[in-house]
C-alpha positions in Angstrom: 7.3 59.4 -28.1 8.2 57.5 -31.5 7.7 54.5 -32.7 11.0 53.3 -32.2 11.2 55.0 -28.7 8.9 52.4 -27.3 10.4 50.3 -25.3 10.5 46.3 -26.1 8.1 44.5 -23.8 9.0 42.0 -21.1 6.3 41.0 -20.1 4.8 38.8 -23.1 2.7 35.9 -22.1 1.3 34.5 -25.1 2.7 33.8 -28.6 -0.2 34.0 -31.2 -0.3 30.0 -32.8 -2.1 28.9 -35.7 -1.3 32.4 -37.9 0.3 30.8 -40.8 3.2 28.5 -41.8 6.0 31.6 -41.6 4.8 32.6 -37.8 6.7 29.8 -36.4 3.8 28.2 -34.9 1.5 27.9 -38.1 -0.2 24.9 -39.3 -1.2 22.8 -36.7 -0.3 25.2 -34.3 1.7 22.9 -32.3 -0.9 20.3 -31.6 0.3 17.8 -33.6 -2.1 15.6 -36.1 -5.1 15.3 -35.9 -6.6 13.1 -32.4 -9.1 14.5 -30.3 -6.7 16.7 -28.7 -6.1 18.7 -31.8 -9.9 19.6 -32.5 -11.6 22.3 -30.9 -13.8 22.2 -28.1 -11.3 19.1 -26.4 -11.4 19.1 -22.8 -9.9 16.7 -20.3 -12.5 14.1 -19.3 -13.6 15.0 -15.6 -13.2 11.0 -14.0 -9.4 11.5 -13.6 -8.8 15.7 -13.9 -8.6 16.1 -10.2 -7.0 12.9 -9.7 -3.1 13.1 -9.4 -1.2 11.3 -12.1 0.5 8.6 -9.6 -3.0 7.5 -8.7 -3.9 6.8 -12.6 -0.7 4.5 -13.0 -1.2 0.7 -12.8 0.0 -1.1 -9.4 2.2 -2.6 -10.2 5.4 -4.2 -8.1 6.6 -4.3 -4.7 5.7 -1.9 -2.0 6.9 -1.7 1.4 4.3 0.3 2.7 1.8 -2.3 0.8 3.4 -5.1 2.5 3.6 -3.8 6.0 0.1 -3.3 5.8 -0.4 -7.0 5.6 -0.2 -9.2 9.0 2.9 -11.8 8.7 1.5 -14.7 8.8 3.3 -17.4 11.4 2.2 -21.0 11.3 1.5 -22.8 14.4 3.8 -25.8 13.3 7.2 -23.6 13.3 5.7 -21.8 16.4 5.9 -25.3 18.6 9.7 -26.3 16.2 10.8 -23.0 17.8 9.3 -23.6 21.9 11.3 -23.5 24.4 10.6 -25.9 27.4 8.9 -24.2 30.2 7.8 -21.2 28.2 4.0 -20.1 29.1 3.7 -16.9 27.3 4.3 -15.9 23.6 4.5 -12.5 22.5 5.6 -10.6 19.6 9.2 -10.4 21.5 9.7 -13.7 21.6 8.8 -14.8 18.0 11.8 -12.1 17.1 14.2 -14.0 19.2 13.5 -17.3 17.7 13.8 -15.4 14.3 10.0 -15.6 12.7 9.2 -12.0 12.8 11.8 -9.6 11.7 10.8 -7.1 14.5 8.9 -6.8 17.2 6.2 -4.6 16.5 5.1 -5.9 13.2 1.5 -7.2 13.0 1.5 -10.6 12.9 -1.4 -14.1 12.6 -1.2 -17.5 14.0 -2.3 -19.5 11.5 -2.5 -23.6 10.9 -3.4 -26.1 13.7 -1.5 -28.4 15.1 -0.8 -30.7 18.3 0.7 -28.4 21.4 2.5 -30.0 23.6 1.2 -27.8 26.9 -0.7 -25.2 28.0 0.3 -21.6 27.0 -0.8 -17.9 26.1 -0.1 -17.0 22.6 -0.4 -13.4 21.8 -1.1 -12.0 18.2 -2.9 -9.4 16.2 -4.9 -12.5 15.0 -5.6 -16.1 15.1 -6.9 -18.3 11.9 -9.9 -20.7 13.3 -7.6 -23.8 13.2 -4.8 -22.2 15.6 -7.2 -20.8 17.9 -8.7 -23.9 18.7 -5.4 -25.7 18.7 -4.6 -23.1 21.3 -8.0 -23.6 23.2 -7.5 -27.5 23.1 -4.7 -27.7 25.0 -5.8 -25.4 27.6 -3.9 -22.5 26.4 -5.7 -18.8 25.4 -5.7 -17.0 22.9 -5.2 -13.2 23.1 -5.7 -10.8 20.2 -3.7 -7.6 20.4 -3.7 -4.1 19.0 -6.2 -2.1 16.9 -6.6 -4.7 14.5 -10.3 -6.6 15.0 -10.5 -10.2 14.3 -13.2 -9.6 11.2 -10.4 -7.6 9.4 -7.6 -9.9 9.9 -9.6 -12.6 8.4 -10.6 -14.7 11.6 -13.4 -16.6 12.9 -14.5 -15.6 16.6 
């Protein structure tokens, strides 16, 4: 075999940088100027290596997810605007139907107090201290729903 027999290689991996100005990668061997990144012995600080890029951007703006995580909060004043005469229970349901929750399985808390104007079962995923004993005062109860414990949707037993 002769030197110009040998057949051209395909499998290159690496081009040779830094080997002077005419090897098309010479000078600062494509690292740009100076900066810690163009010095030798550089390596990427381990706090946010393994962390994926999305998680090391600000937060910033709306999310949907973000905001369904929160409970809607529905105050007790437009709860008795909205009543319906005769009506004992309240449910996640009926707060659609009278247009205060956009649907019916979202988590939702009573909050406020006000004067009720009978007795009646009010069912939520929470209850601020003021509507609770609103709801206690006029002989009504109170009835948390769901997974969601009172301590984490910020009310008072």
């Amino acid at each position: 075999m002769k030197l110009h027999e040998i057949p051209a290689s395909t499998d290159r991996k690496r081009r040779r940088c830094g080997r002077g100005e005419s090897s098309g990668l010479g000078k600062t061997a494509g690292k740009g100027n100076k900066g810690a990144k163009a010095r030798s012995g550089y390596h990427v600080s381990p706090v946010t290596s393994g962390i994926p890029w999305y998680r090391k951007l600000p937060v910033r703006g709306f999310s949907r997810v973000r905001s369904h995580l929160r409970p809607v909060q529905v105050p007790l004043r437009r709860l008795i605007a909205v009543l319906d005469e005769g009506i004992m229970k309240i449910d996640g349901m009926y707060l659609k139907t009278k247009g205060l929750l956009s649907s019916a399985d979202r988590r939702y808390k009573i909050i406020g107090d006000a004067q009720l104007p009978n007795a009646i079962s009010v069912q939520a995923n929470g209850f601020s201290a003021g509507a609770r004993r609103s709801i206690q005062n006029a002989g009504g109860v109170a009835i948390c729903v769901g997974q969601e414990t009172d301590e984490k949707m910020g009310s008072m037993p």
